[in-house]
PDB file of N, H, CA, C and O in Angstrom:
ATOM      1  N   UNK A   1     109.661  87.824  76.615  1.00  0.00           N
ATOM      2  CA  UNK A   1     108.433  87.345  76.029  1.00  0.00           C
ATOM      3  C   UNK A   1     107.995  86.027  76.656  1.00  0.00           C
ATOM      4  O   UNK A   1     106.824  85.691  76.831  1.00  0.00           O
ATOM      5  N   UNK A   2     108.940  85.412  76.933  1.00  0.00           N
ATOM      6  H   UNK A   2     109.892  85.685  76.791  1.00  0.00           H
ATOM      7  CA  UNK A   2     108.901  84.252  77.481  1.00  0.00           C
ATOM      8  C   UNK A   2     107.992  84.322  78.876  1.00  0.00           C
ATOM      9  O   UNK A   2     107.228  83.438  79.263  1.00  0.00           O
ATOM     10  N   UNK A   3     108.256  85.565  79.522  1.00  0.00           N
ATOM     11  H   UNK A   3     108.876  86.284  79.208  1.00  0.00           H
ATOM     12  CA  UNK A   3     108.147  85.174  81.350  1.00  0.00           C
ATOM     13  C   UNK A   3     106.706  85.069  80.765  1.00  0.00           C
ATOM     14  O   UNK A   3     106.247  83.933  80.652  1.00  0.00           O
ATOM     15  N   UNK A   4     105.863  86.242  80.339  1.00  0.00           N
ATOM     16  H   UNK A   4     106.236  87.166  80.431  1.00  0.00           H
ATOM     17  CA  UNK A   4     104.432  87.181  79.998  1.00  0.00           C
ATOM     18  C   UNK A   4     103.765  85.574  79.352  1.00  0.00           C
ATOM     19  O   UNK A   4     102.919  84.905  79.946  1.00  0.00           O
ATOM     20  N   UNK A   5     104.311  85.264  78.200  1.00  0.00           N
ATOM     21  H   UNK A   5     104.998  85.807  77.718  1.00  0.00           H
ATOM     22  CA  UNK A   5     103.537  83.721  77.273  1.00  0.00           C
ATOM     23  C   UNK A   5     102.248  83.511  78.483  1.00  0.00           C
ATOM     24  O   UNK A   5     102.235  83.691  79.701  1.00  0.00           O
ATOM     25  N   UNK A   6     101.450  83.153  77.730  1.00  0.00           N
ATOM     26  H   UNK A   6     101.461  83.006  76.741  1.00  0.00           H
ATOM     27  CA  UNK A   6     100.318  82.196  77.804  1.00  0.00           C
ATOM     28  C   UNK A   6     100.334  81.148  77.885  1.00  0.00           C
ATOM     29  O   UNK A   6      99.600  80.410  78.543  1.00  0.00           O
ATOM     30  N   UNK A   7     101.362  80.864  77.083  1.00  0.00           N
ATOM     31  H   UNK A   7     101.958  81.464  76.549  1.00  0.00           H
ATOM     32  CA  UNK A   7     101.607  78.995  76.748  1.00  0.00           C
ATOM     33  C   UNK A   7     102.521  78.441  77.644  1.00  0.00           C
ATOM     34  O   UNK A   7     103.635  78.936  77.814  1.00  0.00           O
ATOM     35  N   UNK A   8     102.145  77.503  78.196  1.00  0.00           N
ATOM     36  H   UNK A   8     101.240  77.102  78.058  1.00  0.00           H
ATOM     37  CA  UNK A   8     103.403  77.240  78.897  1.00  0.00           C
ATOM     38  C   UNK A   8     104.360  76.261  78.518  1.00  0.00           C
ATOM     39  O   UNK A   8     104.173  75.418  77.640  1.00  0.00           O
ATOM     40  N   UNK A   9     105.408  76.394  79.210  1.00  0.00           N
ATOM     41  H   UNK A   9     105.561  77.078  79.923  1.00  0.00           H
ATOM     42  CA  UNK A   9     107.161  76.425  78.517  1.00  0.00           C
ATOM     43  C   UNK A   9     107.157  75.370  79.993  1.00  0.00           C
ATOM     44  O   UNK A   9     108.227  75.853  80.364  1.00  0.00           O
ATOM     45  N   UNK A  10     106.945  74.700  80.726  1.00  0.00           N
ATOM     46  H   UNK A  10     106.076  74.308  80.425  1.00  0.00           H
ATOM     47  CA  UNK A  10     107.507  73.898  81.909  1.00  0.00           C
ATOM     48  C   UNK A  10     107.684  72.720  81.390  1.00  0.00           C
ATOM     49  O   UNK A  10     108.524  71.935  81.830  1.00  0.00           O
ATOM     50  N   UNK A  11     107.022  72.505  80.537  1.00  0.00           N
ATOM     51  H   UNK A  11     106.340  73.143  80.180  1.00  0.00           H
ATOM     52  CA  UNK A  11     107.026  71.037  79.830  1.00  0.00           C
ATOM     53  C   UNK A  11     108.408  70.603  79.024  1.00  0.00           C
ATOM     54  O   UNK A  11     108.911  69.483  79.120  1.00  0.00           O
ATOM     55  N   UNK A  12     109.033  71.883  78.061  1.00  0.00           N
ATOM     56  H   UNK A  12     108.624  72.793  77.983  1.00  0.00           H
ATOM     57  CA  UNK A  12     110.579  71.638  77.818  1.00  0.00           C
ATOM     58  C   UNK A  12     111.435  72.587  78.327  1.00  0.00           C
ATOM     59  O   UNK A  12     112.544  72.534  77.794  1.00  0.00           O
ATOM     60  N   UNK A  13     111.290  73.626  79.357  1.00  0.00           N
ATOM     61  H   UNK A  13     110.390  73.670  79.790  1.00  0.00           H
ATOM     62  CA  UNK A  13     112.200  74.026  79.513  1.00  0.00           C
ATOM     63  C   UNK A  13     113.356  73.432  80.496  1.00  0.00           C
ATOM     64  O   UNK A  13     114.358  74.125  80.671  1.00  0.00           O
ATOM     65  N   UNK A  14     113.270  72.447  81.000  1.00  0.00           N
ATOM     66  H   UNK A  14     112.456  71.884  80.858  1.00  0.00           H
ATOM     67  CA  UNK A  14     114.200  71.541  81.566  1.00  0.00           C
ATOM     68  C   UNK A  14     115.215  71.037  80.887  1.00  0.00           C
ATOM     69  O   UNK A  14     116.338  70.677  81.240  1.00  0.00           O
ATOM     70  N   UNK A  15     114.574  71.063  79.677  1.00  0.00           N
ATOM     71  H   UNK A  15     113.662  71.355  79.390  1.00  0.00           H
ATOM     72  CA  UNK A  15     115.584  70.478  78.627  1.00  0.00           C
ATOM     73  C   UNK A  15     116.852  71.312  78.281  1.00  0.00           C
ATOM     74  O   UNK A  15     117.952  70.836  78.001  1.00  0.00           O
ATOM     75  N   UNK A  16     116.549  72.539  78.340  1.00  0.00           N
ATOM     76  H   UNK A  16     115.656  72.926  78.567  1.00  0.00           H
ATOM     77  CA  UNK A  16     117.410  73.726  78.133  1.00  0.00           C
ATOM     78  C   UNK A  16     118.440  73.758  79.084  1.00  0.00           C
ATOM     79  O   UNK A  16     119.572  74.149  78.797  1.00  0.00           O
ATOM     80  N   UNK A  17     117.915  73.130  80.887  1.00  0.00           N
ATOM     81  H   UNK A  17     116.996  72.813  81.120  1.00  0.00           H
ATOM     82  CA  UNK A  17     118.887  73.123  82.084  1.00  0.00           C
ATOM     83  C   UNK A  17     120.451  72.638  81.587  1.00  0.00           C
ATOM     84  O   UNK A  17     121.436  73.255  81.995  1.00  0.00           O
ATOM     85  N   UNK A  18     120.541  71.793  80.919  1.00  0.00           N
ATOM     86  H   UNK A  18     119.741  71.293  80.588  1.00  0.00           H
ATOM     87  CA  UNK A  18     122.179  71.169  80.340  1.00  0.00           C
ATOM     88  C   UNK A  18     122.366  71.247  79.023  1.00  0.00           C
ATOM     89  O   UNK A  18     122.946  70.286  78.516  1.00  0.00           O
ATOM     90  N   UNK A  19     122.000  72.224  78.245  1.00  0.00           N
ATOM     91  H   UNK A  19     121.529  73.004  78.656  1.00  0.00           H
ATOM     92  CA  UNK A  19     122.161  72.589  76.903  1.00  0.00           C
ATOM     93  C   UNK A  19     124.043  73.027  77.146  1.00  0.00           C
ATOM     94  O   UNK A  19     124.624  73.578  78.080  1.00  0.00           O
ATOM     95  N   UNK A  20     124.620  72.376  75.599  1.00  0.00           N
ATOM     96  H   UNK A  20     124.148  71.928  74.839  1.00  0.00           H
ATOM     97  CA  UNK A  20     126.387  73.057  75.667  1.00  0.00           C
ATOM     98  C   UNK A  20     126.393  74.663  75.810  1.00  0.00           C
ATOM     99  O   UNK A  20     127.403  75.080  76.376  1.00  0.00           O
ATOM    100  N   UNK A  21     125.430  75.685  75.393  1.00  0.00           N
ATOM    101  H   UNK A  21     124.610  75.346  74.933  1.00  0.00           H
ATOM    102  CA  UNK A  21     125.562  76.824  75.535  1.00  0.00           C
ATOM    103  C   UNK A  21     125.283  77.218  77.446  1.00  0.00           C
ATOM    104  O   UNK A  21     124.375  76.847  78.190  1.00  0.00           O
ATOM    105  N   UNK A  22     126.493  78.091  77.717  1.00  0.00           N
ATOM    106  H   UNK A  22     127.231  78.392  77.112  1.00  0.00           H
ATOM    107  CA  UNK A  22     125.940  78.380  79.466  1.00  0.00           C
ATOM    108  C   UNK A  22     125.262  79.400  79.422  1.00  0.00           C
ATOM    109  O   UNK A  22     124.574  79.588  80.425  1.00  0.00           O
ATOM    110  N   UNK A  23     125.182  80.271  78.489  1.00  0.00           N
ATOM    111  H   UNK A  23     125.741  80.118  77.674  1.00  0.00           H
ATOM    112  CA  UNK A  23     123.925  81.708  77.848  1.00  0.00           C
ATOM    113  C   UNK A  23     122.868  80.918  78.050  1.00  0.00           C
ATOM    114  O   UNK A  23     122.001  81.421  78.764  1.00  0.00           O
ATOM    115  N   UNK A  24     122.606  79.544  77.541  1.00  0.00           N
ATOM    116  H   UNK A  24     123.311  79.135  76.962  1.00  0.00           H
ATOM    117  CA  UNK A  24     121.147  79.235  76.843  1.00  0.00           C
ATOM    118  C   UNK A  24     120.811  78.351  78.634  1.00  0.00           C
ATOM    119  O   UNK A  24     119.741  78.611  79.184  1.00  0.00           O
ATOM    120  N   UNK A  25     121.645  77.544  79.219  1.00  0.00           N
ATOM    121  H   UNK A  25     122.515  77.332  78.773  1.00  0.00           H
ATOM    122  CA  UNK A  25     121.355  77.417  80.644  1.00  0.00           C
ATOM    123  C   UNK A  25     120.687  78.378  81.970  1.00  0.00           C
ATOM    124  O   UNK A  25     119.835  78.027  82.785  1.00  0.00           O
ATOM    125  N   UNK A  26     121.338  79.581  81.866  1.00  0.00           N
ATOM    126  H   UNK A  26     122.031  79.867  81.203  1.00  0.00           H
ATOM    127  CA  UNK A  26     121.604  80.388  82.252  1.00  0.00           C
ATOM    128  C   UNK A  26     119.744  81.373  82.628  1.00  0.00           C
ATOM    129  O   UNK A  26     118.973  81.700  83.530  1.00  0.00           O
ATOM    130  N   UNK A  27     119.984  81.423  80.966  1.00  0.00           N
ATOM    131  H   UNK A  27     120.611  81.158  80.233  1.00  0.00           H
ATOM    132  CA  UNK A  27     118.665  82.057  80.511  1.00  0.00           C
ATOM    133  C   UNK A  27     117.141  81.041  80.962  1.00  0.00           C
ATOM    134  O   UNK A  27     116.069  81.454  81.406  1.00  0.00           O
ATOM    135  N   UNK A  28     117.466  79.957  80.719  1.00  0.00           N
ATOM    136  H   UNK A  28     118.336  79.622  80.358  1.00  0.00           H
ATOM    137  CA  UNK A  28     116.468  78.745  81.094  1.00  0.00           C
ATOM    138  C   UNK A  28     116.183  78.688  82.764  1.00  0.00           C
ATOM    139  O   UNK A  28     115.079  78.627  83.304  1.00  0.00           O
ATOM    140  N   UNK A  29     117.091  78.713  83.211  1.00  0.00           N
ATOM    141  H   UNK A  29     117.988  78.762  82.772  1.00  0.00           H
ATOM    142  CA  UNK A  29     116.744  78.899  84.856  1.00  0.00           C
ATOM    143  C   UNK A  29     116.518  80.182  85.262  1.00  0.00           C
ATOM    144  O   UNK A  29     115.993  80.332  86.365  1.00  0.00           O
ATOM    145  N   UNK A  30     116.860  81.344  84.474  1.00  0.00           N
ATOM    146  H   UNK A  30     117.287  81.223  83.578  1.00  0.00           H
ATOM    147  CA  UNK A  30     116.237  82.301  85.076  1.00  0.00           C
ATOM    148  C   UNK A  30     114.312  82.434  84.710  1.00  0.00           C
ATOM    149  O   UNK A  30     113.454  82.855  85.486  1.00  0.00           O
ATOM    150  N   UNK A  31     114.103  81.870  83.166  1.00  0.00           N
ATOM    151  H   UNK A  31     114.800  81.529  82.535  1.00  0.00           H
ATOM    152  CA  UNK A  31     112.627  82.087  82.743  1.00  0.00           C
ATOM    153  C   UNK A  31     112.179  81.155  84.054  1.00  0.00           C
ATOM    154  O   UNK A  31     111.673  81.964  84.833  1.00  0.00           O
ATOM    155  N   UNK A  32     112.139  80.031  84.565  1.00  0.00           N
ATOM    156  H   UNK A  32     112.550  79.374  83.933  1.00  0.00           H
ATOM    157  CA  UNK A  32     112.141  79.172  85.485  1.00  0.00           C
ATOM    158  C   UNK A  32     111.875  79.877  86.645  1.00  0.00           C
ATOM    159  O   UNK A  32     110.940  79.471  87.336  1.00  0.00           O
ATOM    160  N   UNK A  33     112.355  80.621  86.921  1.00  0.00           N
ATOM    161  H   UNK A  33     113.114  80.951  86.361  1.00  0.00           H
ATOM    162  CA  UNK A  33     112.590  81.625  88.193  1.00  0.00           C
ATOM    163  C   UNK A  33     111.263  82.702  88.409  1.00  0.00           C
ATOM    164  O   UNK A  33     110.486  82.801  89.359  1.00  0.00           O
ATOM    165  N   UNK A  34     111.351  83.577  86.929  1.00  0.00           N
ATOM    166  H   UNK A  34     111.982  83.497  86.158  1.00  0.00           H
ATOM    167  CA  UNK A  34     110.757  84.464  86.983  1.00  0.00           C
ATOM    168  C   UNK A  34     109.174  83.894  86.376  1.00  0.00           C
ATOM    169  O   UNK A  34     108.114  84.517  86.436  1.00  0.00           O
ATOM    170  N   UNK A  35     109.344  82.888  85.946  1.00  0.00           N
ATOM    171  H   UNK A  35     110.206  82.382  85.897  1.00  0.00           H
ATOM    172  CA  UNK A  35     107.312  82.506  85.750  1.00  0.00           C
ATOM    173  C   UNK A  35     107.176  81.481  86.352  1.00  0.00           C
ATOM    174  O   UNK A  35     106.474  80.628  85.809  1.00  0.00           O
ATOM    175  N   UNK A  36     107.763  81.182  87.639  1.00  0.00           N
ATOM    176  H   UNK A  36     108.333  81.875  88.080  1.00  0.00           H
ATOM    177  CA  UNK A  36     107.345  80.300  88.419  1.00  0.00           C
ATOM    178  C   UNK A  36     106.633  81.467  89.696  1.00  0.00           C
ATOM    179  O   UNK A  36     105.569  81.352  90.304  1.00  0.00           O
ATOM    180  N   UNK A  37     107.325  82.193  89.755  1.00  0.00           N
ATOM    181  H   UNK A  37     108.189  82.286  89.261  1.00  0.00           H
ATOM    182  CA  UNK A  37     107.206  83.406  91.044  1.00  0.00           C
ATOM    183  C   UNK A  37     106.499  84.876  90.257  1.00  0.00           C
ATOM    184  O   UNK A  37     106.955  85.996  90.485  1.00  0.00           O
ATOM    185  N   UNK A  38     105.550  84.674  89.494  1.00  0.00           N
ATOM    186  H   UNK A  38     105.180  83.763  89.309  1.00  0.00           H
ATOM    187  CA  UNK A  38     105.273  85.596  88.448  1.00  0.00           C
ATOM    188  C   UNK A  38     104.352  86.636  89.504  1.00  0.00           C
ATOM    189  O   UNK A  38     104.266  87.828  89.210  1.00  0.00           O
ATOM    190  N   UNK A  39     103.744  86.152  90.622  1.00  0.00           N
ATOM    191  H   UNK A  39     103.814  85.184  90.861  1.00  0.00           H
ATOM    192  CA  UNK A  39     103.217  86.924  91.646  1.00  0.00           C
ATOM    193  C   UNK A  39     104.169  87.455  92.600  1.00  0.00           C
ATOM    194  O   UNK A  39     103.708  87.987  93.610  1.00  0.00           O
ATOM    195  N   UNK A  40     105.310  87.402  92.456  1.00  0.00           N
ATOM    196  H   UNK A  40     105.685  86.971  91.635  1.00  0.00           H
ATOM    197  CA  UNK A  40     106.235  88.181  93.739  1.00  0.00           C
ATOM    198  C   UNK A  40     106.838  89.458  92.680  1.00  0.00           C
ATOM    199  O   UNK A  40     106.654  89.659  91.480  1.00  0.00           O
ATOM    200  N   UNK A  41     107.526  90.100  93.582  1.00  0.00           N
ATOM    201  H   UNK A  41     107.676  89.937  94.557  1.00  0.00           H
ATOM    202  CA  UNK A  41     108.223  91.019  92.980  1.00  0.00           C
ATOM    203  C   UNK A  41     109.681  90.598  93.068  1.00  0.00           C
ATOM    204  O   UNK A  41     110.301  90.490  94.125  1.00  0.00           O
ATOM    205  N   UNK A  42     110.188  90.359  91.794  1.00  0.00           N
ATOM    206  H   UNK A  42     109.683  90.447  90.935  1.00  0.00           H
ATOM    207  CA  UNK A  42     111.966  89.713  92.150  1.00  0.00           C
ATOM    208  C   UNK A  42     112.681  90.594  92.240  1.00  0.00           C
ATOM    209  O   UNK A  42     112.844  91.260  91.217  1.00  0.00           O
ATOM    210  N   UNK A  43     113.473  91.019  93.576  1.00  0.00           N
ATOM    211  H   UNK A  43     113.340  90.478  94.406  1.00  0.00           H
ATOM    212  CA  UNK A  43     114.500  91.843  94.241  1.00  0.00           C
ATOM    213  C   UNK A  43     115.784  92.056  93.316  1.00  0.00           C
ATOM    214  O   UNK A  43     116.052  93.039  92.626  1.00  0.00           O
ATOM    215  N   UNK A  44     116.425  91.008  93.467  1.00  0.00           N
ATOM    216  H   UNK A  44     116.207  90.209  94.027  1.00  0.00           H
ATOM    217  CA  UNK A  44     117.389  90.881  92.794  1.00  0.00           C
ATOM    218  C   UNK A  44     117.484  88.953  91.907  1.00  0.00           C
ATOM    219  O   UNK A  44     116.779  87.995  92.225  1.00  0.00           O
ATOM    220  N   UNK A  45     118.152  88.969  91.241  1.00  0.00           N
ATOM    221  H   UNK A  45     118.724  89.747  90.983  1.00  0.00           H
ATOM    222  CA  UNK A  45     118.893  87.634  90.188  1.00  0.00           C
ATOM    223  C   UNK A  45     120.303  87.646  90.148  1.00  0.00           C
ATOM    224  O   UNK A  45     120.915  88.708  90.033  1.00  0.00           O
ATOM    225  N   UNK A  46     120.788  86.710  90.220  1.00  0.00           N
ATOM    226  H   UNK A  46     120.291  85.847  90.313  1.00  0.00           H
ATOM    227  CA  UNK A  46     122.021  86.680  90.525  1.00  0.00           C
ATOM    228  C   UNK A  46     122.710  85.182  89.857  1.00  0.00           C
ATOM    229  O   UNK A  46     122.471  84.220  90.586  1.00  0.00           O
ATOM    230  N   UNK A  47     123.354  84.913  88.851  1.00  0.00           N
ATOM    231  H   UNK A  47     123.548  85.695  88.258  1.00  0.00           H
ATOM    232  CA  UNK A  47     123.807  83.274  88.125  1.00  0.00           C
ATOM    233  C   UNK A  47     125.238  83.253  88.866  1.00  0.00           C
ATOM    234  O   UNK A  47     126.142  84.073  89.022  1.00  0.00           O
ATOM    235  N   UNK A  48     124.972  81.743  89.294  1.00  0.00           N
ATOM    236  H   UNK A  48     124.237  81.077  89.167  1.00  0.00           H
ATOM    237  CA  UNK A  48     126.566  81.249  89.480  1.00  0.00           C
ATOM    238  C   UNK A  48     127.173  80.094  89.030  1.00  0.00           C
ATOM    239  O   UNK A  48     126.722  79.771  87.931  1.00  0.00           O
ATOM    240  N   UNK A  49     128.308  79.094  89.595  1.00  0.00           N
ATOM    241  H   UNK A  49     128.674  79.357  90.488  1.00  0.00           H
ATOM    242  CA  UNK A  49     128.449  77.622  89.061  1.00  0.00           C
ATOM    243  C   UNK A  49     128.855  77.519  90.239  1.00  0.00           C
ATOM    244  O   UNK A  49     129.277  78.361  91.031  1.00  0.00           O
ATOM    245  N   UNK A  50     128.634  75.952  90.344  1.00  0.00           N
ATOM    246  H   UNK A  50     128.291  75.268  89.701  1.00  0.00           H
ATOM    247  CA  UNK A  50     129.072  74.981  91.311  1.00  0.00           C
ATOM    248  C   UNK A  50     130.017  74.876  91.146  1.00  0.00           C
ATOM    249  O   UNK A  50     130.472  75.656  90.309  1.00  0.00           O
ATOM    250  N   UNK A  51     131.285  73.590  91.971  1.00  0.00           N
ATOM    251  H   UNK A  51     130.916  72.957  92.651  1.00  0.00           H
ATOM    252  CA  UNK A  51     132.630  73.459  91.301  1.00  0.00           C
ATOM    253  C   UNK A  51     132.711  73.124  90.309  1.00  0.00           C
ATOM    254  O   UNK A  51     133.583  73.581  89.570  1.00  0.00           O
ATOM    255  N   UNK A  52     131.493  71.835  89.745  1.00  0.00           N
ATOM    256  H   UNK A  52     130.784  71.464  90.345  1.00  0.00           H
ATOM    257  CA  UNK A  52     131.710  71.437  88.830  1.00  0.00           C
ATOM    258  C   UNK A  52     131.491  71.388  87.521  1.00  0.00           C
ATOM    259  O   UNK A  52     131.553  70.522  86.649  1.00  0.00           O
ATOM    260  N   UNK A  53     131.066  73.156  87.617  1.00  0.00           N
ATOM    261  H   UNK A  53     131.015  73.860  88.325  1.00  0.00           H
ATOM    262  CA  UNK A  53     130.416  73.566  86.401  1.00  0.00           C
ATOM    263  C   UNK A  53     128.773  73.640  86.258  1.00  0.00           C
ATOM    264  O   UNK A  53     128.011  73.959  85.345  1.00  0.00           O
ATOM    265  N   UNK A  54     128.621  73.213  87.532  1.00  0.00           N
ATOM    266  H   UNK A  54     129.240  72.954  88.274  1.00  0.00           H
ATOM    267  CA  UNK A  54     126.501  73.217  86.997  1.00  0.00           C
ATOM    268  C   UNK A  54     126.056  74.764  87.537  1.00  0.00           C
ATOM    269  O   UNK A  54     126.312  75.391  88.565  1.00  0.00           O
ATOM    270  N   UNK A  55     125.268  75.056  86.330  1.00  0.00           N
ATOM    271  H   UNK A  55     125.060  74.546  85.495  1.00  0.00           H
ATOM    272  CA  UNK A  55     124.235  76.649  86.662  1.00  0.00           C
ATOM    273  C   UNK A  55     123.647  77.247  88.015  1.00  0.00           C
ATOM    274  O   UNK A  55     122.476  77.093  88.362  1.00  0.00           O
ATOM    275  N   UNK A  56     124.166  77.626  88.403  1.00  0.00           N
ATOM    276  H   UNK A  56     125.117  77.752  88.121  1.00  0.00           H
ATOM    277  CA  UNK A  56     123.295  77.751  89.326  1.00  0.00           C
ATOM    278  C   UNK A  56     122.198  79.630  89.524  1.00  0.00           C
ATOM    279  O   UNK A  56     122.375  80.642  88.846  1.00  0.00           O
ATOM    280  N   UNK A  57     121.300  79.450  90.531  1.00  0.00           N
ATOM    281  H   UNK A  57     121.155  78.628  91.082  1.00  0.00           H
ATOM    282  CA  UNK A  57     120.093  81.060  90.133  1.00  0.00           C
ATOM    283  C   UNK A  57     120.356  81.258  91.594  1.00  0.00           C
ATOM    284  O   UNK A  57     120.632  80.176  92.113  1.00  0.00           O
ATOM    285  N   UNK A  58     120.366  82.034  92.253  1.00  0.00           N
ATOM    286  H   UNK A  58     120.142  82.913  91.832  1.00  0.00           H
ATOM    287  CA  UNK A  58     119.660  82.749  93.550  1.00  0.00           C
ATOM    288  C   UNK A  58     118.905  83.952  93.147  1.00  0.00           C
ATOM    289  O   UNK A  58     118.970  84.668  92.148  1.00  0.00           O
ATOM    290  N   UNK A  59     118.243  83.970  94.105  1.00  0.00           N
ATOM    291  H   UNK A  59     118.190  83.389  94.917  1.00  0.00           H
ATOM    292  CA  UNK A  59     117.406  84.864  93.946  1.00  0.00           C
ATOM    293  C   UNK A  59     116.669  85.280  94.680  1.00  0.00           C
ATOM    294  O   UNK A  59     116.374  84.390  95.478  1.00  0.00           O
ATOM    295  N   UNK A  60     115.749  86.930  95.057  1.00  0.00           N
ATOM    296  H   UNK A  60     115.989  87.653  94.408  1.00  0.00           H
ATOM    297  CA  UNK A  60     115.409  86.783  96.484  1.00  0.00           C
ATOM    298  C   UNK A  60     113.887  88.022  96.025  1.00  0.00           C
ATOM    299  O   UNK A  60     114.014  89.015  95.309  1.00  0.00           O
ATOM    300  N   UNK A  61     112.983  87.703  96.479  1.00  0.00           N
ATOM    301  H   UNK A  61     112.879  86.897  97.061  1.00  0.00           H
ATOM    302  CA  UNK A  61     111.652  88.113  96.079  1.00  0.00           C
ATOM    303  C   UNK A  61     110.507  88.386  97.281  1.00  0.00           C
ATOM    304  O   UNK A  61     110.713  87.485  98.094  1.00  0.00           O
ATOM    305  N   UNK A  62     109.728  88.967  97.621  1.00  0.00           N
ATOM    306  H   UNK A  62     109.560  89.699  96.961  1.00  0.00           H
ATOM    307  CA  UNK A  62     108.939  89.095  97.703  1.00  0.00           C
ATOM    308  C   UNK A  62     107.210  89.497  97.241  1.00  0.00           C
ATOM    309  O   UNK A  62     106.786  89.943  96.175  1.00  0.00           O
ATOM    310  N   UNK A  63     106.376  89.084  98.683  1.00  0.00           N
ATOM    311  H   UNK A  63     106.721  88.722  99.548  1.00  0.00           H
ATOM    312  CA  UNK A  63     105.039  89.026  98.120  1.00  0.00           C
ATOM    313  C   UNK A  63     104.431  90.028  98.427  1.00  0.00           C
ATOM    314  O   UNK A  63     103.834  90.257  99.479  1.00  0.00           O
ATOM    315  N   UNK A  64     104.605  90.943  97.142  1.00  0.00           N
ATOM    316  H   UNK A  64     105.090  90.757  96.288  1.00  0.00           H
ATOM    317  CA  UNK A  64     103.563  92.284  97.340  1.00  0.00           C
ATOM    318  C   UNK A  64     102.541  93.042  98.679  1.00  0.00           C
ATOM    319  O   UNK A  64     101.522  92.449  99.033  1.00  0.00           O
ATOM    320  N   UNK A  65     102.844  94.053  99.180  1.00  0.00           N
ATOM    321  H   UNK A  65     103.672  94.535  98.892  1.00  0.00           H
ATOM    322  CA  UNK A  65     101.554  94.528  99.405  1.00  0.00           C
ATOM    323  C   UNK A  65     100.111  94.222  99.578  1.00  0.00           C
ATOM    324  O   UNK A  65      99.416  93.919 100.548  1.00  0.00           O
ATOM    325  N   UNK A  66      99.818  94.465  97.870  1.00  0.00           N
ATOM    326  H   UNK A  66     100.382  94.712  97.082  1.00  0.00           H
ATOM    327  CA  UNK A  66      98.602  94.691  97.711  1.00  0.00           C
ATOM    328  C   UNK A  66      97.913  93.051  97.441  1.00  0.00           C
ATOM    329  O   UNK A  66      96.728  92.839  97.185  1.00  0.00           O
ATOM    330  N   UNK A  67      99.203  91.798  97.602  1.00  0.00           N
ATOM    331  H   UNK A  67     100.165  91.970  97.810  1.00  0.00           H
ATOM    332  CA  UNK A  67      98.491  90.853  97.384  1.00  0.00           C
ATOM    333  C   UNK A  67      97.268  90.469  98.035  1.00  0.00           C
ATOM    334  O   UNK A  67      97.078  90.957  99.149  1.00  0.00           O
ATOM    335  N   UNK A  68      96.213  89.523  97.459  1.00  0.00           N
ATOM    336  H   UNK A  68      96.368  89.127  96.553  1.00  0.00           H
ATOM    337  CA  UNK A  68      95.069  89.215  98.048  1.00  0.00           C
ATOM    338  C   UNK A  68      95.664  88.169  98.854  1.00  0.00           C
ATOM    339  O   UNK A  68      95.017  88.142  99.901  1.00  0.00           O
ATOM    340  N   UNK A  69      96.624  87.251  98.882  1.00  0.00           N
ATOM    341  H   UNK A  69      97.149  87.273  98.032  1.00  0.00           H
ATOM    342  CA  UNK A  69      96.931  86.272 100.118  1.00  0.00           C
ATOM    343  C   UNK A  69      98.026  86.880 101.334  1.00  0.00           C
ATOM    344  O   UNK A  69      98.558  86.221 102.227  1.00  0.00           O
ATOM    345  N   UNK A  70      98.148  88.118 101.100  1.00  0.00           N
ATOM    346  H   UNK A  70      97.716  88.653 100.374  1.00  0.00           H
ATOM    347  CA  UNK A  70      98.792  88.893 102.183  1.00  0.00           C
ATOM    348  C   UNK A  70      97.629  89.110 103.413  1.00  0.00           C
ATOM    349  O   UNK A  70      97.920  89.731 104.436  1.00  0.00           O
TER     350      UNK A  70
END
């Protein structure tokens, strides 16, 4: 529901980046991911950690076809 919103979420979802839950991290960088790039098509998502425990996203996307800036 989040990616689709109208409203936008950029303003606190940063806040969510170091929340104690790694579900609620996790989930925050992926909405991040997927409505920042809401015009590509996302290939694959993939979560990992650093050594020292920080979230990390890869991820790998492309830009449509039928886009008008293609």
């Amino acid at each position: 529901k989040l990616i689709l919103s109208e409203t936008s979420i950029f303003d606190v979802l940063h806040s969510f980046y170091f929340h104690p839950n790694v579900q609620v991290r996790q989930s925050a960088l992926e909405v991040y991911v997927r409505r920042s790039y809401i015009s590509y098509d996302l290939i694959s998502i993939q979560h990992g950690f650093l050594s020292d425990g920080t979230c990390t996203v890869q991820f790998s996307l492309y830009l449509p076809l039928n886009h008008p800036n293609r």
